[in-house]
C-alpha positions in Angstrom: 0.0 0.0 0.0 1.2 3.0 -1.0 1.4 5.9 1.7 0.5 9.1 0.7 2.5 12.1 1.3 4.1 14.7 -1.1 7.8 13.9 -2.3 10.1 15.7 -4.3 11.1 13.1 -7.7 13.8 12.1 -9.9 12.8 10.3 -13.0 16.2 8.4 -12.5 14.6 7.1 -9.2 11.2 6.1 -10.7 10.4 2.6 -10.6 8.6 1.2 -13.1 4.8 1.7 -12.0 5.6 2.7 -8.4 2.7 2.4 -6.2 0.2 1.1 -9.2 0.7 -2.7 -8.4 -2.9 -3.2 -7.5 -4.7 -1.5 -10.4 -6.8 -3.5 -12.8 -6.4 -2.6 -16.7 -9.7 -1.3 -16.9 -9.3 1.1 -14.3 -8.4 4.7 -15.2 -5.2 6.1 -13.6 -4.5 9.9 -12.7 -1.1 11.4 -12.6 -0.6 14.7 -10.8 2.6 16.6 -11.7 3.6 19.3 -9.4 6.5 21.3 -10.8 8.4 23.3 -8.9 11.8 25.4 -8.3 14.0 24.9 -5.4 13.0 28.3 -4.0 9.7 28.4 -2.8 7.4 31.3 -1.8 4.4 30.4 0.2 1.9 30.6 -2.8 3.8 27.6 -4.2 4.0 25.6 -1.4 0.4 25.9 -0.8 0.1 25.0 -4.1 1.3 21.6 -3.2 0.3 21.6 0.5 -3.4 22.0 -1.0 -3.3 19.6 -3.3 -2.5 16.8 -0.8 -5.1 18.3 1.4 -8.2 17.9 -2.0 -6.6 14.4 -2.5 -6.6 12.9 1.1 -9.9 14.6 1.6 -11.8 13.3 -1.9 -9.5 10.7 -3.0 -7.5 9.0 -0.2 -8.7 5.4 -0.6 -7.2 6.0 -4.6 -3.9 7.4 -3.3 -3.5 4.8 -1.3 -3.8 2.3 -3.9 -2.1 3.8 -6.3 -4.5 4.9 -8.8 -4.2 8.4 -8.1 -0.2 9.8 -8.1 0.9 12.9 -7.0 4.8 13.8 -7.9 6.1 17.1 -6.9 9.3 17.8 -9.3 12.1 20.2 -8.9 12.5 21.3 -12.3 15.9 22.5 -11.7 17.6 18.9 -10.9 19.3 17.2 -14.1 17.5 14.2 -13.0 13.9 15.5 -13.4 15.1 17.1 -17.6 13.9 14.2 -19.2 10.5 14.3 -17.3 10.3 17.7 -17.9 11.1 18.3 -21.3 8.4 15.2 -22.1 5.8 17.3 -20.2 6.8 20.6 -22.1 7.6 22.3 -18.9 8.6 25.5 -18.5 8.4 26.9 -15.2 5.8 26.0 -12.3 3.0 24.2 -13.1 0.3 21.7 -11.7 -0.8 19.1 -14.3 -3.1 16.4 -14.1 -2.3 13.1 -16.8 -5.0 10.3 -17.5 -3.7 8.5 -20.7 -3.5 10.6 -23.2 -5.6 13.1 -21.6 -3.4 16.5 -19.9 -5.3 19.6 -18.0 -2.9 22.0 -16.7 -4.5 23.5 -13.3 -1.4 26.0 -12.9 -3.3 29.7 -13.6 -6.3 28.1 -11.3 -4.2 27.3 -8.6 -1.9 30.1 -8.4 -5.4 32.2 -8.8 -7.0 30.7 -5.6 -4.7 28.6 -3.4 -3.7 31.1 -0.9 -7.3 33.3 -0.9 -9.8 30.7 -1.7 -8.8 26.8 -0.9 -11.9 25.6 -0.6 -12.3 26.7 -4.5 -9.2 25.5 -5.3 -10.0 22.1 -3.4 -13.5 21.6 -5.2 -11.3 22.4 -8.4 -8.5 19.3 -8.1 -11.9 17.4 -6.9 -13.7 18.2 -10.2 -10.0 17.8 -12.8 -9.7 14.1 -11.9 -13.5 13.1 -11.7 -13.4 13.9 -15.1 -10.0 12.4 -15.8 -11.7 9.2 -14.3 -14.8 8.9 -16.3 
C-alpha cells in the first residue's frame, strides 16, 4: 500500500509503475505533476500543501492504492530534464495526466490557493472526476 504524502522526484529514481501494483487494466489512472523550483514562496507551497489536502480529503482510498499519483518535481535537478522536457515544462505548473488526456491546473491554482482553498480544493476534486470517467 502506498502511503501518501508529497515527495520531491527524480525520474532516474522512478520505478517502473511505483505504487500502481494493484490497479486493474480497466481502471483509469491519474497522474498529478507538481512542478516546482527549489526556492519556494508560500503561494507555491500551498500549491502543493493543497493539493494533498483535495486528495486525502476526496481521494485518499485511490492514493492509497495507487490509482491516483501525486509527484512534486524540482524542475531544476538534471535528474527530473527528461520528465520535464516530455511534459513541455517551462516553469511551475500543476498538471493532471489520464492517458492521453493533460489539464494544466497552474493559472487556477496560483489564482486561488492562498485566498480561496476551498475553491481551489472543489477544483482538483472536479479535474480528476473527469480524468476518471
Amino acid at each position: 500500500m502506498l502511503s501518501f504524502s508529497a515527495f520531491n522526484v527524480s525520474v532516474a529514481n522512478l520505478p517502473e509503475n511505483k505504487g500502481m501494483q494493484n490497479i486493474s487494466p480497466n481502471e483509469k489512472n491519474v497522474e498529478i505533476y507538481y512542478f516546482h523550483y527549489s526556492r519556494r514562496c508560500a503561494t507555491c507551497q500551498a500549491v502543493e500543501d493543497e493539493t494533498n489536502k483535495a486528495l486525502q480529503e476526496f481521494f485518499k482510498a485511490s492514493v492509497d492504492d495507487g490509482t491516483i499519483l501525486f509527484l512534486s518535481v524540482n524542475i531544476e535537478e538534471e535528474s527530473s530534464s527528461i520528465l520535464v522536457d516530455t511534459m513541455e515544462i517551462s516553469g511551475q505548473s500543476l498538471i493532471f495526466v489520464s492517458d492521453d488526456e493533460k489539464v494544466d491546473l497552474t493559472s487556477d491554482a496560483f489564482m486561488n490557493v492562498r485566498t480561496k482553498p476551498e475553491k481551489f480544493r472543489k477544483q482538483v476534486k472536479k479535474t480528476i472526476e473527469k480524468l476518471m470517467d
